[in-house]
Each structure stands twice: as C-alpha cells, then as structure tokens.
C-alpha positions as CSV (number, residue, x, y, z in Angstrom):
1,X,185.6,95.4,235.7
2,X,187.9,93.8,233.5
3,X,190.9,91.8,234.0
4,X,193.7,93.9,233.4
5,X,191.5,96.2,236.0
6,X,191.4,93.4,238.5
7,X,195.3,92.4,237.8
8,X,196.1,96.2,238.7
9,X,194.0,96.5,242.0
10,X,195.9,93.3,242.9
11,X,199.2,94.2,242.3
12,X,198.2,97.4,244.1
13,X,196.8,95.7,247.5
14,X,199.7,93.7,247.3
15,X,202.0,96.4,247.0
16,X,200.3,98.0,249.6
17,X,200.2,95.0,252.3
18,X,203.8,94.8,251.8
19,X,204.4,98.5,252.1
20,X,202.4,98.6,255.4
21,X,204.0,95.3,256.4
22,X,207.7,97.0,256.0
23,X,206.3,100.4,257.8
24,X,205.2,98.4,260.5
25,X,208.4,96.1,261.3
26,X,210.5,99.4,261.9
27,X,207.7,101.3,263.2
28,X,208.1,98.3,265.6
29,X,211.9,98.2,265.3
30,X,212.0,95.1,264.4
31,X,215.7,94.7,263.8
32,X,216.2,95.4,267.8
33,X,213.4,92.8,268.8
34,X,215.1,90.1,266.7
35,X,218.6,90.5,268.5
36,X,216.8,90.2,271.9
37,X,215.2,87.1,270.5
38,X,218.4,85.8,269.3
39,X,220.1,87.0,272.6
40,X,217.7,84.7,274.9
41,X,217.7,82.1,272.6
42,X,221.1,81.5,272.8
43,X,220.5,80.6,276.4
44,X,217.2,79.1,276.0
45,X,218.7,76.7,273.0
46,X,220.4,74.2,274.4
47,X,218.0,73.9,277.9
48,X,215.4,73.3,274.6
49,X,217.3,70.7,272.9
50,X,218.6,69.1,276.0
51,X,214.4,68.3,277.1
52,X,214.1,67.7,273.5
53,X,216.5,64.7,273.6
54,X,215.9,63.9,277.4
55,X,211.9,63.1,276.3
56,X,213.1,61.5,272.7
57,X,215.1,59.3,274.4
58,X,213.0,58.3,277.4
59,X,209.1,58.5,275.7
60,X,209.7,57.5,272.0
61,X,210.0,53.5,270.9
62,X,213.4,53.7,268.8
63,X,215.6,56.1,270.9
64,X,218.3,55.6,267.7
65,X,215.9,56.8,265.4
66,X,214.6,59.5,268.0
67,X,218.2,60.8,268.1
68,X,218.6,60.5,264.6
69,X,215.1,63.0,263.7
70,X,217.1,65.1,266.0
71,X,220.3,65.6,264.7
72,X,218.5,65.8,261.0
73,X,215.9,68.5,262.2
74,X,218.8,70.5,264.3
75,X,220.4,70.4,260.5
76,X,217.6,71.8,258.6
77,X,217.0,74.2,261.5
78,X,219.9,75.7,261.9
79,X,222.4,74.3,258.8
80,X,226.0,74.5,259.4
81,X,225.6,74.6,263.1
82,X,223.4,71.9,263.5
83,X,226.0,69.3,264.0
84,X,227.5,71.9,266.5
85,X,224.9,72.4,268.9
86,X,223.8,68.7,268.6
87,X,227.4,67.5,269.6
88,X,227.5,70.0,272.9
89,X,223.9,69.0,273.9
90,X,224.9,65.3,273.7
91,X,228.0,65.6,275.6
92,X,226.0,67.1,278.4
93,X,223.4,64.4,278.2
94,X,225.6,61.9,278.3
95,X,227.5,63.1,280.9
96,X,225.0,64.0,283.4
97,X,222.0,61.9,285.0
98,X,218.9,64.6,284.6
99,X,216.7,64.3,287.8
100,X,213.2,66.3,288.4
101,X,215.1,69.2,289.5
102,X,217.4,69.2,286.6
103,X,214.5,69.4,284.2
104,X,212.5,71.9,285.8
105,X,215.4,73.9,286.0
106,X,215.7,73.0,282.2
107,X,212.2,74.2,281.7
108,X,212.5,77.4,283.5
109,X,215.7,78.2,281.2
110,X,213.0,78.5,278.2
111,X,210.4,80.5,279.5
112,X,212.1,84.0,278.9
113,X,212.6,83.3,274.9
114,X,208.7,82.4,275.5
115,X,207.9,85.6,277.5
116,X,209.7,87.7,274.6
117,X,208.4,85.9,271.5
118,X,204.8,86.3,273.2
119,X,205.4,90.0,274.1
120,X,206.7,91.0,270.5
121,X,204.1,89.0,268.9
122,X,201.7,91.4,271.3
123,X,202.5,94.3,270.3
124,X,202.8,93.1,266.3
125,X,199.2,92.5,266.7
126,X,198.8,95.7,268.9
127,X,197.1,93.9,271.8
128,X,200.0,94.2,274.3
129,X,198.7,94.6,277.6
130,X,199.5,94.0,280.9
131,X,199.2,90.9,282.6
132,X,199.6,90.1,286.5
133,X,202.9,88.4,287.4
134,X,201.2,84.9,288.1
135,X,199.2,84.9,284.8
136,X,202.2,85.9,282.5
137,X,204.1,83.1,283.7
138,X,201.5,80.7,283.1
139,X,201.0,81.8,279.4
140,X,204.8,81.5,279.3
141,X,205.0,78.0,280.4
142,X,201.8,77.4,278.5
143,X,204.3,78.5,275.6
144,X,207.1,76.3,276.2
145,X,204.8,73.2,276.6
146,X,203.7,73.9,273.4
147,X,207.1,74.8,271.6
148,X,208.3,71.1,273.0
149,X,205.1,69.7,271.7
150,X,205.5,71.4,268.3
151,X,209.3,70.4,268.1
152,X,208.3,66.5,269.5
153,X,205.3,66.5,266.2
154,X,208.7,67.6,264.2
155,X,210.6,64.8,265.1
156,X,207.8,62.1,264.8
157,X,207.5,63.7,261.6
158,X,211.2,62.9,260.6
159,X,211.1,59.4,261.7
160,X,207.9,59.2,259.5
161,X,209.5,60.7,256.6
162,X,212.7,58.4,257.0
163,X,210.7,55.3,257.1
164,X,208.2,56.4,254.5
165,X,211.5,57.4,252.5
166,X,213.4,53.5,253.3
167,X,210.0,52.1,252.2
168,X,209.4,53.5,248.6
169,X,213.7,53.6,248.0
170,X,212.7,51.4,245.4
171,X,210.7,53.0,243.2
172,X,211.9,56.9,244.0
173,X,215.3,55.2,242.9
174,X,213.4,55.0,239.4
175,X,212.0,58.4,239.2
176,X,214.8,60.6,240.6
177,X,212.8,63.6,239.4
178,X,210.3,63.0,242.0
179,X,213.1,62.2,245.0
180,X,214.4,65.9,244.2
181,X,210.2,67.5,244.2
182,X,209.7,65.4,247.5
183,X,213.2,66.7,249.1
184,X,212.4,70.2,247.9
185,X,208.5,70.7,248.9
186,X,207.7,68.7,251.6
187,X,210.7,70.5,254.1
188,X,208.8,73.9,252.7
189,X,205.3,72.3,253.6
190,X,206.2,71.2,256.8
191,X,208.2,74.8,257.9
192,X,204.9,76.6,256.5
193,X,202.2,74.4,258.6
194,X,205.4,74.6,261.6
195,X,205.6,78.6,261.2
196,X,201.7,78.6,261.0
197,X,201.0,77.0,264.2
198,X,203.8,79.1,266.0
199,X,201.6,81.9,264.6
200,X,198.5,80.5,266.7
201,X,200.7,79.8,269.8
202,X,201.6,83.2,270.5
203,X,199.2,85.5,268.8
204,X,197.1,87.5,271.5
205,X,194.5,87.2,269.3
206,X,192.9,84.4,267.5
207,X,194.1,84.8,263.7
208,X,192.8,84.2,260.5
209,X,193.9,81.1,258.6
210,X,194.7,82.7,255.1
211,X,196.4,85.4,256.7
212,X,198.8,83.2,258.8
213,X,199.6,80.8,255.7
214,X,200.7,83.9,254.1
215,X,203.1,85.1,256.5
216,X,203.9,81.5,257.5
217,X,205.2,81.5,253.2
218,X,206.9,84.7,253.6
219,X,208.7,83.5,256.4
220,X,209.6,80.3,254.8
221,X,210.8,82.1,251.9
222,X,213.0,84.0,253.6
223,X,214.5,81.5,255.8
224,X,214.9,79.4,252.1
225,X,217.1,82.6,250.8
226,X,219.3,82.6,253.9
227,X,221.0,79.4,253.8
228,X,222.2,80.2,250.2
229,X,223.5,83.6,251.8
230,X,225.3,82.3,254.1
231,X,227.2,80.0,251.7
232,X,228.1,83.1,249.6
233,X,229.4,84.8,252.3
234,X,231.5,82.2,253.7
235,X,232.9,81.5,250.0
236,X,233.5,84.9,249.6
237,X,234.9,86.1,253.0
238,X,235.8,82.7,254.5
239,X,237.8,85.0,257.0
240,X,234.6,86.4,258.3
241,X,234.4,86.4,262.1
242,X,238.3,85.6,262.4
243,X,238.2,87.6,265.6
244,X,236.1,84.8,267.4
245,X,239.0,82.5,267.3
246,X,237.2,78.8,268.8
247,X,234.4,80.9,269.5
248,X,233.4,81.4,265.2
249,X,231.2,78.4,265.0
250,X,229.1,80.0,268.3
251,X,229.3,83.5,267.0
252,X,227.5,82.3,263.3
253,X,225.3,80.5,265.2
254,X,224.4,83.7,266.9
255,X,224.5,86.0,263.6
256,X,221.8,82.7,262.1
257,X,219.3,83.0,265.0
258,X,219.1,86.8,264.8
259,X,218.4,86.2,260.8
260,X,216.0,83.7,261.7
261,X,214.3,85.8,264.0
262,X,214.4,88.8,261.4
263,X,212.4,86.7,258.9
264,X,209.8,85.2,261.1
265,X,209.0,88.8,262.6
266,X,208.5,89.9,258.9
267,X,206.2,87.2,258.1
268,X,204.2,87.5,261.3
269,X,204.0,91.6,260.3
270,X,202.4,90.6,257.2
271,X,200.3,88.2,258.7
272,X,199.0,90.7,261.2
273,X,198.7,93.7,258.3
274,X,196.2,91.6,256.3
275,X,194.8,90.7,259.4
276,X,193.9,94.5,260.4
277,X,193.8,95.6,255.9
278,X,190.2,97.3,257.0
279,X,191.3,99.1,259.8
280,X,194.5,100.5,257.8
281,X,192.1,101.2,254.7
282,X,190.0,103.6,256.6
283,X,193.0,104.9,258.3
284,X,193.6,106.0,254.5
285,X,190.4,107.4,254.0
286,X,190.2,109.1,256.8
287,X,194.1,110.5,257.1
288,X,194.2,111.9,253.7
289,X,191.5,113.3,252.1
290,X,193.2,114.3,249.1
291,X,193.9,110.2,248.2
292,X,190.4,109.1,249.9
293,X,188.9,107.8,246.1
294,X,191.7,105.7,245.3
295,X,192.0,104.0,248.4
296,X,188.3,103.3,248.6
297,X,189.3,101.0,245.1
298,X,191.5,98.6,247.9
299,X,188.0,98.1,249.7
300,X,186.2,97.7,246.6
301,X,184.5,94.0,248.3
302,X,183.1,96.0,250.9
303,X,181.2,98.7,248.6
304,X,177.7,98.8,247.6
305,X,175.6,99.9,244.7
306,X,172.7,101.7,246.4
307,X,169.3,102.8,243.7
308,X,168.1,106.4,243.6
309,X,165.3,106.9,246.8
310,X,166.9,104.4,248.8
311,X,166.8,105.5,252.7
312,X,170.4,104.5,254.2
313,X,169.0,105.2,257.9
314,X,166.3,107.5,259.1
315,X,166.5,110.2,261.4
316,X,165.9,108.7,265.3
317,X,167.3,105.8,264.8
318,X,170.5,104.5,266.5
319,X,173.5,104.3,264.7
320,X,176.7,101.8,264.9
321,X,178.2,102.8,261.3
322,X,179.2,105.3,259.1
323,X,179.8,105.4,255.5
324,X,181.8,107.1,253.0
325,X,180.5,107.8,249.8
326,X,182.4,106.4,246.7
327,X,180.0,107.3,243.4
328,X,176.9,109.2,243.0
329,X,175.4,111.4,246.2
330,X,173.7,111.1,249.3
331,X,171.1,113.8,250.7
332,X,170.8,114.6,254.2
333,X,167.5,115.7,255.6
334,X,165.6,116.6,258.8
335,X,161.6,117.5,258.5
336,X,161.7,117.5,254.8
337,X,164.4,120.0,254.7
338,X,167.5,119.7,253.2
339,X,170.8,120.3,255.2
340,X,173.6,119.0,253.0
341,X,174.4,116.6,250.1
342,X,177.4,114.3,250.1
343,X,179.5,113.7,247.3
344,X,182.0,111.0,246.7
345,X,185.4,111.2,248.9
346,X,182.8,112.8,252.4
347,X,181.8,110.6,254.6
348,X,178.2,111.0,257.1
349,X,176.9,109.5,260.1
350,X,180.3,109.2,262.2
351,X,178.1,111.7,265.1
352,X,175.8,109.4,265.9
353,X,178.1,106.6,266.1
354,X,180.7,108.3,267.8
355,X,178.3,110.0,270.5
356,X,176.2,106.5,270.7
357,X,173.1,108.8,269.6
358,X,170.4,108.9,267.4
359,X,170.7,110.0,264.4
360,X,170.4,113.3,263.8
361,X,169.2,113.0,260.0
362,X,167.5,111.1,257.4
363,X,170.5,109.9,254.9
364,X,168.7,109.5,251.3
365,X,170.9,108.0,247.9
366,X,169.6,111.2,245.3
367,X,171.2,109.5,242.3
368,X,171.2,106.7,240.3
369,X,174.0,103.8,241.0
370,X,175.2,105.4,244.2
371,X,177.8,103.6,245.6
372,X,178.9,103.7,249.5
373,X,181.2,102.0,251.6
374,X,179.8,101.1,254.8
375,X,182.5,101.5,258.2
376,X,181.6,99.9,261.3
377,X,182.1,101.5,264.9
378,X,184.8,98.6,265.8
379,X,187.1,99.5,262.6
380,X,186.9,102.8,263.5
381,X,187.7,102.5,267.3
382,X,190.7,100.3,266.3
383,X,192.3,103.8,263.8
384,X,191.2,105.6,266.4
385,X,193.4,103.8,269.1
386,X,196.1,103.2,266.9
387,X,196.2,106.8,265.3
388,X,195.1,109.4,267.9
389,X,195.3,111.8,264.6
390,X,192.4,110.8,263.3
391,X,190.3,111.9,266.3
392,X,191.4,115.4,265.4
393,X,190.5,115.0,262.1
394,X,187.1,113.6,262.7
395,X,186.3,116.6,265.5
396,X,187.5,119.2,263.1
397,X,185.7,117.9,260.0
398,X,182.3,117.9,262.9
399,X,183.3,121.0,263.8
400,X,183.2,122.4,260.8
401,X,179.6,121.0,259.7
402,X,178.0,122.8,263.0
403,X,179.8,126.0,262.0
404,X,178.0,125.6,258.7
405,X,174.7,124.7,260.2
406,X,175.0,127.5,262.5
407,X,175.9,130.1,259.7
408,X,172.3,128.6,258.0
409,X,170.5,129.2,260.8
410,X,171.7,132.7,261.9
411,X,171.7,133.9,258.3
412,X,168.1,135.9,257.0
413,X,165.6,134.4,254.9
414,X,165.9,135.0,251.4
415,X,163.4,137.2,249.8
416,X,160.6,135.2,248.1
C-alpha cells in the first residue's frame, strides 16, 4: 500500500469518526443534555466552590496562596465570570461559620450535576442501566468526592506552577519566547490530562487511553475557540443580554456553562465512537450491502491474507465468529460436496454463531491470496443491540440460503 493510499484511508476513518461522532451527539440530543447540565450546575456551582475554598482554606499550608489557585483557576475556568462567582462565594464564606451540617448540606447540593453527568455519559457509551436507589446515590457521591479531588489536584497544581513560575522569573525574563510556549501549552496540557480523567470518572465502562486523549483534545479545542467567541460577540453586540439588567453577568455565566458542556459532550462522543469504531464498522457491512467493500478498507488491521486450501473451520466444530470475505473466495462444503462459494462483500458462519451450534460446514479458501475479515460474536451482539435492523437483515439473508438449499434438494438429478 503506498502512502498516498495510507494518507486517504486516514483522512477517510477520520472523516468517518467525526461523522459518526456528530450523528451520535444529536442522535443523543446533545444540545438538550448540555442545557440540563448547565441548568444544575448553576445550582451545584457555588455549593462546589464554596467546599472548594472551605477545604483550601482549612487543609492546605498557605491559605493566601490556596485562595489565590482559586480565583486564578475560577478565571481560566470560566473567563469573564470568574471574578464574579469568586466574589459571591467569598462573601458567603466570609460571612457564615460552615459547621458539619452546613457542608453535608453543601455536598448533597452537588450530587445531582453528578447524577446527570454520570447518566449522559451512560447512555454516550450506551451502557445506561438501571441502578437501585441506594447504589446510584453512592456512585453519585463517589462522583463528587472525586470532582473535589480533581478540582483540589487543580489548585495544588496552580500553587505549583506560581512558585515554579516566581522561581525561574529570572531566566524566563530572558527568553520571553518561552514564557509565551509555557503560558500557552501547559493550561492546554493540564485541561487535556483534567478532561481525560473526568472521562474515567464517569464512563460506565472502563475506556481506552488513546481514545480518551483524543476526545479529552477535542474538547480542549473547543473550549480554546470559545473564549475568543465570546470576546467577538461582546465587541460586536456589547448590548447582548440588555434584558438581564443586574442579572447579565449571571445570565453569560449561564449561556458559558451550557457552551462548556456542549464541547465536553462532543469530545466524550468522539471518545466513545472510536471506542466502539469495530462495532460501527460491521454495522456498515452488515446495513448496506451495496457499500460492504469499501468499508471493509476502514478495518483493513483486522483482515487477513488466507493461502489457497486453507480450512477456516471444519464442519462439527463450534463456532464464536463469522467472517466476511474481502478478496478471493471461500468454498463451503459438507461430505465432500459443495453447497455454495462466497465471494467478496458475503459473509459465512454467522448460524452457528448465532444459534451457539456446530457448524454446519466445512469453510475452505479456493483461491490464491484470499483475504477475510474475521467478526467476533461480542461485536456482533453489540450492532445487534444497538440496531435491531440488522437482526432482520441477518434472518432474511439466512432465510434466503435455506430457501436455496431447499430448492437443491427438492430439484431432480441431472441427467449423467
């Protein structure tokens, strides 16, 4: 295969992850989930921020500095409010004396942004199921434990970077180049490794890594382009959200979270499509026969080059896979006798695996260089589940083999 080969089946998985990706976040309605995330986490914010502060103040060495990682990661967070919600939060701090009950009641403020981020995350990943009451809330407070752990590493973090930043002042001061890379990558870095482990925390399922630094980037990226936005809309329309009176600082804060929650639900939908890429490649196959060759080119790492005489599996024995041929032809046989030969875009074998049987035939490669792709009985009850379709399509495609078999058997001998 050469390279401009190679480049073109990249660009086209590519362009097919992202396709799926898009499918599935309205298929999903995505747009709806992230206002009911924003929605919740506009009463879950400050209760977070408010335990945030309580536990920098009381727990960490320099409370100054503590409250100084705050108000800097509140700003890079959510820029332009930042200041905003830091200055509410710290009136209410101040002003109060936060005993046991106080807190708890803090903490039981979050769990229902945990309960909804876990639940959309579910059925993202398409493993939403029902839990009983008392186990649901104990992954939700699981969740928030972990969200206040995640924001408490952020904040260490910016009392790290500030030191480490006061420490080599000298020399950055001499390489100004480098004080704009380090300003510019590392808050990238750190919101991709953030978004990644908010990936592990609620997915139902235990992700891939590559796949979660890719949505973690895409997420990142998006959140990168909305700051910029936001600055273009307020120079152009600097009227917008007049209406709100006092209110207009509150109401962008609102509009920010609901973007925010719009580009992580897009990167953890493209994170969860190349997570399940084999399961939505033999949906392909198996969907649309009239496409089933080209697609099989997106799964070319799982095709093999099979000689001429090979034996894929022999009649009697059991049978978790199927497989799909790409090149070349396979023979199908029982007692020495032929009963059909496949050729590339038909697929053999799904009976046996289907109906936990033996197989019914001997499968034989009759050509040089065959080439099969090889689909196992855990990809195929995932389409299956996912796209009740495909049953039909498998039973009429069965259906149709015994009617042919049938027709053989009924029909006379031919004259020698």
């Amino acid at each position: 295969m050469g390279p401009m080969m190679k480049i073109k089946r990249r660009a086209d998985y590519v362009a097919f992850i992202a396709r799926e990706s898009v499918t599935s976040f309205l298929r999903h309605e995505g747009f709806e989930k992230a206002s009911v995330l924003a929605y919740n986490s506009f009463f879950a914010l400050f209760p977070l921020v408010l335990l945030l502060l309580f536990i920098a103040g009381r727990f960490m060495a320099s409370s100054q500095m503590a409250m100084e990682a705050v108000e800097r990661l509140a700003a890079q967070l959510m820029p332009m409010f930042g200041d905003v919600v830091i200055r509410e939060v710290q009136g209410l701090a101040f002003q109060k004396t936060w005993g046991l009950v106080s807190l708890i009641f803090l903490f039981w403020g979050v769990t229902p942004l945990a309960s909804t981020i876990r639940r959309a995350f579910g059925q993202i990943y398409q493993a939403d199921s029902a839990l009983p009451f008392l186990k649901e809330k104990m992954k939700d407070v699981l969740a928030v434990l972990l969200m206040l752990l995640l924001l408490i590493l952020l904040v260490v973090g910016e009392i790290s970077y500030a030191v480490l930043g006061s420490l080599v002042a000298g020399v950055a001061g001499k390489i100004p180049l480098l004080v704009r890379l380090t300003d510019f990558i590392i808050p990238i870095m750190v919101a991709v490794v953030f978004l990644g482990i908010v990936h592990y925390v609620f997915a139902p399922k235990r992700p891939r890594l590559l796949p979660v630094l890719v949505g973690a980037m895409v997420t990142a990226f998006l959140l990168a382009l909305m700051g910029p936005l936001f600055t273009a809309i307020m120079r152009f329309n600097p009227d917008y959200g007049f209406a709100f009176g006092s209110l207009k600082a509150v109401f962008f804060l609102l509009v920010w979270v609901y973007a925010a929650f719009v580009a992580i639900l897009a990167g953890v939908e493209v994170s969860a499509t190349i997570q399940r890429r084999d399961v939505l490649l033999v949906r392909e196959l198996l969907a649309t026969p009239a496409k089933r060759v080209r697609n099989v080119g997106r799964m070319e790492r799982c095709v093999e080059s099979l000689e001429s005489g090979r034996v894929i599996f022999s009649e009697g024995e059991s049978g978790e896979t199927m497989y799909f041929v790409v090149s070349g032809s396979v023979t199908l046989s029982r007692a020495n006798q032929t009963l059909r030969v496949m050729k590339p875009g038909e697929y053999f074998g799904e009976m046996a695996m289907l109906l936990t049987a033996p197989r019914s035939a001997t499968a034989t490669v009759s050509e040089p260089d065959t080439r099969v792709l090889a689909i196992s009985a855990a990809n195929l009850q995932d389409v299956m589940n996912q796209n009740p379709q495909i049953v039909l399509s498998l039973l009429r495609e069965m259906a149709e083999r015994l009617r042919q078999a049938n027709d053989r058997a009924l029909s006379p001998p031919q004259p020698q």
